[in-house]
C-alpha positions in Angstrom: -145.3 -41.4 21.2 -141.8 -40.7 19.4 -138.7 -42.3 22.0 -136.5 -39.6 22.8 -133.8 -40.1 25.9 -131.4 -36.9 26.3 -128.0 -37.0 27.3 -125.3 -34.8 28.5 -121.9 -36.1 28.4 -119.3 -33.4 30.5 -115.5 -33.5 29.2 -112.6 -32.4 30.8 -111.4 -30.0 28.2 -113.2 -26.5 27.5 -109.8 -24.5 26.6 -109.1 -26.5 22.8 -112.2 -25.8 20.5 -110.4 -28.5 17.8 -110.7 -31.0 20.4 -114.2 -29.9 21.7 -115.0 -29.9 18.2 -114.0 -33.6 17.5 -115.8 -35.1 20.2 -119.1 -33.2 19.1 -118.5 -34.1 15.2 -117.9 -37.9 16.4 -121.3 -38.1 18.5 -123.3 -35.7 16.3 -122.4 -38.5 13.1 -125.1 -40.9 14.5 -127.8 -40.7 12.9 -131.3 -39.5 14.3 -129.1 -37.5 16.9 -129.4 -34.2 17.7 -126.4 -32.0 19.2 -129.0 -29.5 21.2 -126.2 -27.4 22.9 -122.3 -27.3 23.4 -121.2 -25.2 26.5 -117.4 -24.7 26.9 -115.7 -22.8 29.9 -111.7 -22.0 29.8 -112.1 -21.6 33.6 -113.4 -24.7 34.4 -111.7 -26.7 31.6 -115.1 -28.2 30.6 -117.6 -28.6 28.3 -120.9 -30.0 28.7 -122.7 -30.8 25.4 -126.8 -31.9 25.1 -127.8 -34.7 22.9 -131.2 -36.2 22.2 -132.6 -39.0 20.1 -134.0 -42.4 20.2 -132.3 -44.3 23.0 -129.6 -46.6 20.9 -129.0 -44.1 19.2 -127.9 -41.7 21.5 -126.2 -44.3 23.4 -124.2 -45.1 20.4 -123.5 -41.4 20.4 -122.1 -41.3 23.9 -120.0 -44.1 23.6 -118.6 -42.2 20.2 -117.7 -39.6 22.1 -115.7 -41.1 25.3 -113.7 -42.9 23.0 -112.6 -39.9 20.6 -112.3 -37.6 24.4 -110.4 -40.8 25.9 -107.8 -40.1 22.6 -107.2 -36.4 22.6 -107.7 -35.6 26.7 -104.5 -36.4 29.3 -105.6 -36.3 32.5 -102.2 -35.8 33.5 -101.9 -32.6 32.3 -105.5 -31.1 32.6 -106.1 -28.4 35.0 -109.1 -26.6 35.8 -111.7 -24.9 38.3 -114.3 -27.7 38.1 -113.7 -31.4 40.0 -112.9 -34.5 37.4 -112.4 -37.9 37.5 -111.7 -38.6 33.7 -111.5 -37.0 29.7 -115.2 -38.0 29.7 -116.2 -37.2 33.0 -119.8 -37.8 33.9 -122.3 -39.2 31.2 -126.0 -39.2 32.4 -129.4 -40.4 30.5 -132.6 -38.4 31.5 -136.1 -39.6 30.2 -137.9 -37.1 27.5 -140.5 -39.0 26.0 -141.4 -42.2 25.9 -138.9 -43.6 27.6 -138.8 -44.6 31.7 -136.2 -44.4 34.2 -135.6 -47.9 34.4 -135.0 -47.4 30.4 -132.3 -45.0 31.1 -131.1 -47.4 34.0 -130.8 -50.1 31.5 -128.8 -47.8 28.5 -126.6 -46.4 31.8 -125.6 -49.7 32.7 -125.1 -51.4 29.2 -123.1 -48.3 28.1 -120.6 -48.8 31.3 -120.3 -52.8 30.5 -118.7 -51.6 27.0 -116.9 -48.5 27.6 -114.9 -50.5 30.7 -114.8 -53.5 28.1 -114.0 -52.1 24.6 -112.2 -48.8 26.2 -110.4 -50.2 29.1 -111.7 -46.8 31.1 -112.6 -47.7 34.6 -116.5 -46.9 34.9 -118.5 -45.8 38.0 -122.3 -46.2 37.6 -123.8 -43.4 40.0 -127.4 -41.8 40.8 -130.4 -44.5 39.8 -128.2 -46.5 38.1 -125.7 -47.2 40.7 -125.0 -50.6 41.9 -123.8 -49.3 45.4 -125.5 -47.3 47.3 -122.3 -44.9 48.6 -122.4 -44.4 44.6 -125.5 -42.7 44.0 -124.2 -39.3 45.0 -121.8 -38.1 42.1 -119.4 -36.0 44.8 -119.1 -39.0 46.5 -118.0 -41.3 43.3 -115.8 -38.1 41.7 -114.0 -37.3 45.5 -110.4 -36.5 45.8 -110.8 -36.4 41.8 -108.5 -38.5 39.3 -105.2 -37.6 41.3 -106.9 -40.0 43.9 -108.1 -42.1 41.7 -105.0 -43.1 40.2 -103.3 -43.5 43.8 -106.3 -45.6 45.2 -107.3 -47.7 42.2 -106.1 -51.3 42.4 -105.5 -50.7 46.3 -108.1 -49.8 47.8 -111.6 -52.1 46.9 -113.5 -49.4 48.0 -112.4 -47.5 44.6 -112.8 -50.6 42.5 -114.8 -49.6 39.1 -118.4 -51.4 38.3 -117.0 -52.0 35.5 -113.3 -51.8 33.4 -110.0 -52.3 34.8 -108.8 -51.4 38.6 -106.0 -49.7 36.3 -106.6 -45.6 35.3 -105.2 -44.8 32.3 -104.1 -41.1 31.2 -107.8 -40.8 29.7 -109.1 -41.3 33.9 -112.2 -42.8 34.8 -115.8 -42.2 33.3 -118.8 -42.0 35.6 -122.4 -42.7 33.9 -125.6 -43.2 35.2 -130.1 -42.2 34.9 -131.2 -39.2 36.6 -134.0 -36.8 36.0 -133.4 -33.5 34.8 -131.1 -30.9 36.0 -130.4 -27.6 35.8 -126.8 -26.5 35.7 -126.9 -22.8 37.1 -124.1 -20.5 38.8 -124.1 -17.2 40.3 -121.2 -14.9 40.0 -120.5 -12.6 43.1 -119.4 -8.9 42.9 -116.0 -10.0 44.8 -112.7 -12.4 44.3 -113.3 -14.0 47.7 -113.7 -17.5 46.7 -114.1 -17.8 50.7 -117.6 -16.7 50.4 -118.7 -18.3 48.1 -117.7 -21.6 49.3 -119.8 -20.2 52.6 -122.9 -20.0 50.5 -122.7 -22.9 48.7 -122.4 -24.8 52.2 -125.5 -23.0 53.3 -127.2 -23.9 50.3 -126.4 -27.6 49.2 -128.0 -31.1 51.1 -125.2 -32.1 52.1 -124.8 -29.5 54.7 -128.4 -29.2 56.2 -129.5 -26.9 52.8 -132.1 -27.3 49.9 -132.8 -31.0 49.2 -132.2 -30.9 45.8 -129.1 -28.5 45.9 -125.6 -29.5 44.9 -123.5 -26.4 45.2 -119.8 -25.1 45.7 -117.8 -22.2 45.2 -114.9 -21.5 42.5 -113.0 -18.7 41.4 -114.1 -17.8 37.9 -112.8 -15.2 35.4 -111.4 -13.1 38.8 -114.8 -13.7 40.7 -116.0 -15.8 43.0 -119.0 -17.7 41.5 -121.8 -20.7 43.4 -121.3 -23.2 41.1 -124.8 -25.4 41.6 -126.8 -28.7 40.0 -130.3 -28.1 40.8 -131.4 -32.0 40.6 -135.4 -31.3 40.4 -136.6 -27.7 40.5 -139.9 -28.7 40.9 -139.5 -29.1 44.8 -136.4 -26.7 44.8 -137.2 -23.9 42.2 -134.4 -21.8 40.7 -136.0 -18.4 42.8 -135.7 -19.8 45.9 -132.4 -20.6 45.5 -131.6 -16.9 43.8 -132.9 -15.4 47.1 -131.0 -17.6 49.2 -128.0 -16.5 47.9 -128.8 -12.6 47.8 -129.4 -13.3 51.4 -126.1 -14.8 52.0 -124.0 -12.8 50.0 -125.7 -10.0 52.2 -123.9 -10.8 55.3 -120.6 -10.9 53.7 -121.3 -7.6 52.1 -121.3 -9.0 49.2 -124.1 -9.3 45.8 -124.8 -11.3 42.8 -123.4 -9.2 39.7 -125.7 -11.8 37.4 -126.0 -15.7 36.7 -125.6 -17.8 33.7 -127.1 -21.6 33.0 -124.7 -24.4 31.5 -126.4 -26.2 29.1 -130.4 -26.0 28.5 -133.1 -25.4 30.7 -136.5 -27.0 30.8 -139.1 -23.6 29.9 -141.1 -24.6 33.2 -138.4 -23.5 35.3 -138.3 -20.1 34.1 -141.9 -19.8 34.0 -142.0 -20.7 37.7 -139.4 -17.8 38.5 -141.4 -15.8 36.5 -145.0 -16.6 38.3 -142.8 -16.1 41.6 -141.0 -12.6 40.9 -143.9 -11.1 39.3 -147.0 -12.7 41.5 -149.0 -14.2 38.7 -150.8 -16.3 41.2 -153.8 -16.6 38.3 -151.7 -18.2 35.7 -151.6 -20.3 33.0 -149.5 -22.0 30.2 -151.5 -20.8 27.3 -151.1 -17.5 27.9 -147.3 -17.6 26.6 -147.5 -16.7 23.5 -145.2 -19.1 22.0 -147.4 -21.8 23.0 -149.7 -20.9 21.3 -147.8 -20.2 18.3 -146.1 -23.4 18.9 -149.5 -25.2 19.0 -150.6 -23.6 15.6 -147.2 -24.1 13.8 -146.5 -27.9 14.8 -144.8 -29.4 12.3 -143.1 -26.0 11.0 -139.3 -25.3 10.8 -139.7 -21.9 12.6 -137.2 -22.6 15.6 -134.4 -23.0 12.9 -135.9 -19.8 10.6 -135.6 -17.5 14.0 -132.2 -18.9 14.1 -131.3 -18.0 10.6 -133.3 -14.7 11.3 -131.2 -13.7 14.9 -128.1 -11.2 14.9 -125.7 -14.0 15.0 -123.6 -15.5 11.9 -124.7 -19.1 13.1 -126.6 -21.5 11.9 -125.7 -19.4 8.2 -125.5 -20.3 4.8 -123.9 -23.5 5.0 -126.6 -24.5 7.2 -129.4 -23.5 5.1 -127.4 -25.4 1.8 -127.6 -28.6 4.0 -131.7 -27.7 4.6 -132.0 -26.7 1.0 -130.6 -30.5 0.3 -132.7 -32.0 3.0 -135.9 -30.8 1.4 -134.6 -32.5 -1.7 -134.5 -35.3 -0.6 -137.5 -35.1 1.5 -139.0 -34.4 -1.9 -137.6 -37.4 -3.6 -139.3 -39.7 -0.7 -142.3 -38.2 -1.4 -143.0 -38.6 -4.9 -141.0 -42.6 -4.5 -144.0 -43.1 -1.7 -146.5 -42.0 -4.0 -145.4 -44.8 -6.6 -144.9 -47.7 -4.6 -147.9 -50.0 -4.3 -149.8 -48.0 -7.7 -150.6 -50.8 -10.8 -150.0 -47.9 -12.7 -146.2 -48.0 -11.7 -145.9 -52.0 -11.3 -142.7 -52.5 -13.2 -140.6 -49.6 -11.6 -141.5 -51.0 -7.8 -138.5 -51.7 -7.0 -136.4 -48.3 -8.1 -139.0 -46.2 -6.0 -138.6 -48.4 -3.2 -134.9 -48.0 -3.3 -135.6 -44.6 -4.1 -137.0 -43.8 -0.8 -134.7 -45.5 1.3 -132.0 -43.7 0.0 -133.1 -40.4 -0.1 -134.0 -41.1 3.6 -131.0 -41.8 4.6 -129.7 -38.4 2.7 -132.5 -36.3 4.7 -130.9 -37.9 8.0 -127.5 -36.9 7.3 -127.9 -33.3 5.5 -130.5 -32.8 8.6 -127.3 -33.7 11.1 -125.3 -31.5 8.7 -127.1 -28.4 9.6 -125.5 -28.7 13.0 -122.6 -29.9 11.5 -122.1 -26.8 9.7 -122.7 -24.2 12.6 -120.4 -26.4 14.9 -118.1 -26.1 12.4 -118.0 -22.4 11.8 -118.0 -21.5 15.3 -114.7 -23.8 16.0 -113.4 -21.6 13.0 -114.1 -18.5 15.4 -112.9 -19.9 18.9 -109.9 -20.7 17.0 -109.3 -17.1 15.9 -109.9 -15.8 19.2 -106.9 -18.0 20.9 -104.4 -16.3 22.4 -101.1 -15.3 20.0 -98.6 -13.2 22.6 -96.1 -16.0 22.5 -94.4 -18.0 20.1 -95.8 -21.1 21.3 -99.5 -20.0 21.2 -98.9 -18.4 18.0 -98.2 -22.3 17.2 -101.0 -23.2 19.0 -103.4 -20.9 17.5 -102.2 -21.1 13.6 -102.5 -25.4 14.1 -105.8 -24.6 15.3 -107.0 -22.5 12.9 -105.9 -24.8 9.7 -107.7 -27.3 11.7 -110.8 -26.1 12.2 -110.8 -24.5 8.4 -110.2 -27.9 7.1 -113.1 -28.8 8.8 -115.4 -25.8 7.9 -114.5 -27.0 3.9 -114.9 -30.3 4.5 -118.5 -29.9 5.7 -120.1 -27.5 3.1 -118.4 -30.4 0.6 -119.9 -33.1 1.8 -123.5 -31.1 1.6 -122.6 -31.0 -1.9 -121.9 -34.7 -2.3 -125.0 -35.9 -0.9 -127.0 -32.8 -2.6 -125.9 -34.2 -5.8 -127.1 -37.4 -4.7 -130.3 -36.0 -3.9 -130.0 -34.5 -7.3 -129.3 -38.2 -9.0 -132.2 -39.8 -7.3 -134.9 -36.8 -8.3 -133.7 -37.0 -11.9 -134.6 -41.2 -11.4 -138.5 -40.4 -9.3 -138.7 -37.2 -12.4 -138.6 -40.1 -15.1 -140.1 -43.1 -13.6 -142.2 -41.8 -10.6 -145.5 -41.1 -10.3 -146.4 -38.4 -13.0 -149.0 -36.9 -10.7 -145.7 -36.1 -8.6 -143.2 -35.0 -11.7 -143.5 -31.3 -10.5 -142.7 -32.3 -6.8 -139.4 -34.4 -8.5 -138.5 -31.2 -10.8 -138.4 -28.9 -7.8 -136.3 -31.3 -5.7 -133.8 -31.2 -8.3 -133.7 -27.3 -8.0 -133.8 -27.3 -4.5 -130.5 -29.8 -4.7 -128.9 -27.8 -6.8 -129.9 -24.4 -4.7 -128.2 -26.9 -1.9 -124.7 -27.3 -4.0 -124.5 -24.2 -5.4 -124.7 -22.5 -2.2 -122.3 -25.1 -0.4 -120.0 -24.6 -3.0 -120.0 -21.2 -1.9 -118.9 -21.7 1.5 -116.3 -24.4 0.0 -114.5 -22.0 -1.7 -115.1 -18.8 1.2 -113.0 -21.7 3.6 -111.0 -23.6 1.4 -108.8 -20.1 0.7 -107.7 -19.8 4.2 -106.4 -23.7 3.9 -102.4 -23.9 4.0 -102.1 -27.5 2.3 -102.5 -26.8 -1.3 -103.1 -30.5 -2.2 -105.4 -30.9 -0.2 -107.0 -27.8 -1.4 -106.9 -28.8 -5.1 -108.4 -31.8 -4.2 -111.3 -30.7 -3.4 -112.2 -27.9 -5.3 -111.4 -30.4 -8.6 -114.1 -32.5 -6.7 -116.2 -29.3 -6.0 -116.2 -28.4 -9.9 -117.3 -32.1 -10.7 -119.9 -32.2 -8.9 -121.0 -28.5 -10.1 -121.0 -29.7 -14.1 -122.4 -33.0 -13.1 -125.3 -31.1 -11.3 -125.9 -29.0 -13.9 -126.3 -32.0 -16.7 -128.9 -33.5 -14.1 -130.7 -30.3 -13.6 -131.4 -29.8 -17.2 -132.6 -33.3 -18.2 -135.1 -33.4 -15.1 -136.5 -30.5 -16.3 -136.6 -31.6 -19.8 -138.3 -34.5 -18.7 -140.6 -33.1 -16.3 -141.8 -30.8 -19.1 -142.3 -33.5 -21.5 -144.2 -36.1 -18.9 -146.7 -32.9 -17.6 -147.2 -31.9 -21.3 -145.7 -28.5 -20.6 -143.1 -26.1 -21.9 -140.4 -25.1 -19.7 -138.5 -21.3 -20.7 -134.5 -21.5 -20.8 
């Protein structure tokens, strides 16, 4: 069974998509992994982000990304509708697959020695992994919010961290900890009286004689009042029950739910359950969803990415599908390298194919991560566009922003192209050397790498016009055009090879 622990780091900042963007690109550069979801909310000043991967790894993410939030988030001047203690605010691990809760105790724990070591950020442990038990409730740890914090710390030994200094610095204090998983959900009310919805989330939450695995409270969001809620285990506390609760409540205030929204991901189980509830499918089972049993006939397949490509929005887009295009390349490459290695046939090139594979390995890994890369990177382009420009200062604001988040949307597409190339160098060795049996998996690698840089050059250029620093900008289109003629030499000796080693003639 393949290790996968998910995470989901919360930072105070959900208003500044070139910082949101920063601390993604820093945790999403680990490899194996995975940046499932970013969720920002200018309201709540807040963004909540989903990672998954093998356990180090996604601890080595998480650290990644307290330390780049702990240099571009001041505490001092962040305001907002949700409750914080630091830049990085809450980290928890949650067991997928694989992995225990004790596991996720143990990466919890580790990670808080060296973020309150390395860092110097005060760091609370809360939930399973809390060492006190007034800790394990995150409201409890996160009360009277960093304000308190920096009165309290240093004075009072209640507040003293589990780790780190008794000394807050402007990036605040980081809480981490194992928990199981939770569902993030709020319901907006048809009115602007935040009073009432503070009055149903004290009906609703533990904490006041409610649902046992209810956290809730009530904000002021975007001119309504909204029940902001953690659902901690919807298994015994299911997402319907709650819904009706609320209707209920909002009843005798003359009030209703306009509609609801989740922050972050959602395990498919818990919809299912509403589901089975609101429509009475007491006779029920899993297989009749149909994408199960799609799902169960297309393991293996690509197709959640292809129905993203596929969907009515411009993300994941061409840049993502020029860092697939270069991921199949080298997927390619590893292939035909594994199909020398240990052949007598191929003795004296044992070592190139070996090499071979490991580096085209490590190229799938990165121009896999790129894919994300690439639709993070394009959506920061758009945020930035959409920031506010009625004053002089936030035309300031919004033109820094921009540039930023364009340099970033060239950068990314480039470095496809670098490592497509590379791709391209190493199925031009495997077309020469490799297996022979292979040569026509090791020819259309080398297309499928070019098909990669071609097509990234394409986004290069489409961002690199917008791009006020012109050195910059000739800088890397001279690189772009390198790597374009160098491709295209590579490109026509694999296929001269590959014709001559499978005895057959290629057209022009």
């Amino acid at each position: 069974m393949k290790t996968l622990v998910e995470c989901v780091p919360n930072f105070s900042e959900g208003r500044r998509p070139e910082v949101i963007a920063a601390i993604v690109e820093a945790m999403r550069a680990v490899p194996e992994v995975r940046v499932l979801d970013v969720e920002s909310d200018g309201d709540h000043n807040r963004s909540v982000v989903t990672l998954v991967g093998p356990p180090g790894a996604v601890q080595e993410a998480a650290f990644r990304g307290i330390q780049t939030a702990a240099t571009l988030i001041d505490l001092d001047v962040h305001r907002g509708a949700h409750p914080r203690l630091g830049a990085t605010d809450v980290v928890p691990f949650v067991p997928i697959s694989g992995v225990t809760m004790a596991d996720c105790v143990a990466l919890a724990r580790d990670l808080g020695r060296r973020v309150g070591e390395e860092l110097g950020i005060p760091v609370y442990l809360y939930e399973q992994a809390a060492l006190r038990p007034e800790r394990v409730n995150l409201e409890d740890v996160r009360r009277g919010e960093y304000e308190a914090l920096k009165a309290e710390i240093g004075v009072n030994p209640a507040r003293d961290p589990d780790f780190g200094p008794k000394t807050v610095g402007k990036a605040g204090a980081t809480i981490i900890g194992a928990r199981p998983f939770l569902v993030a959900f709020n319901a907006y009310l048809n009115t602007d009286d935040v009073g009432i919805a503070q009055k149903i989330a004290r009906a609703l939450r533990h904490s006041n004689g409610g649902y046992r695995y209810v956290k809730a409270m009530g904000l002021l969001v975007a001119g309504r009042a909204q029940v902001s809620m953690n659902l901690t285990d919807f298994t015994q506390t299911p997402i319907h029950r709650v819904v009706e609760t609320i209707r209920s409540e909002a009843a005798r205030y003359g009030a209703a739910i306009t509609h609801t929204e989740l922050v972050g991901l959602i395990p498919q189980q818990a919809l299912v359950d509403a589901a089975q509830w609101y429509l009475q499918l007491d006779v029920f089972e899993a297989g009749q969803i149909l994408e199960n049993k799609l799902a169960a006939l297309n393991e293996g397949a690509p197709t959640g990415f292809l129905d993203a490509v596929a969907a009515n929005t411009p993300a994941p887009g061409g840049g993502a599908v020029a860092a697939l295009a270069g991921a199949l390349a080298a997927a390619l490459v590893a292939m035909v390298g594994r199909l020398t290695v240990g052949k007598r046939r191929y003795a004296d090139v044992q070592d190139e194919a070996t090499a071979a594979v490991t580096q085209a390995e490590k190229l799938r890994t990165a121009l896999t991560a790129r894919m994300d890369e690439d639709s993070a990177a394009f959506n920061a382009v758009m945020a930035a566009y959409k920031l506010p420009k009625d004053t002089p200062e936030a035309q300031e604001s919004r033109d820094a922003a921009i540039q930023s988040a364009l340099r970033r949307a060239t950068a990314v597409p480039l470095a496809t192209a670098r490592d497509a190339l590379a791709a391209l160098e190493l199925a031009h060795r495997v077309a020469a050397k490799g297996n022979v049996n292979a040569v026509s998996d090791a020819a259309t690698a080398a297309w499928m790498a070019m098909a990669s840089i071609q097509s990234a050059a394409l986004n290069v250029r489409v961002n690199a016009a917008g791009l006020q620093d012109a050195v910059q900008k000739e800088t890397w289109l001279a690189e772009l055009d390198a790597i374009l003629a160098r491709a295209q030499g590579l490109l026509t000796e694999v296929q001269t090879v590959a014709a001559q080693r499978a005895g057959i003639s290629i057209p022009a």
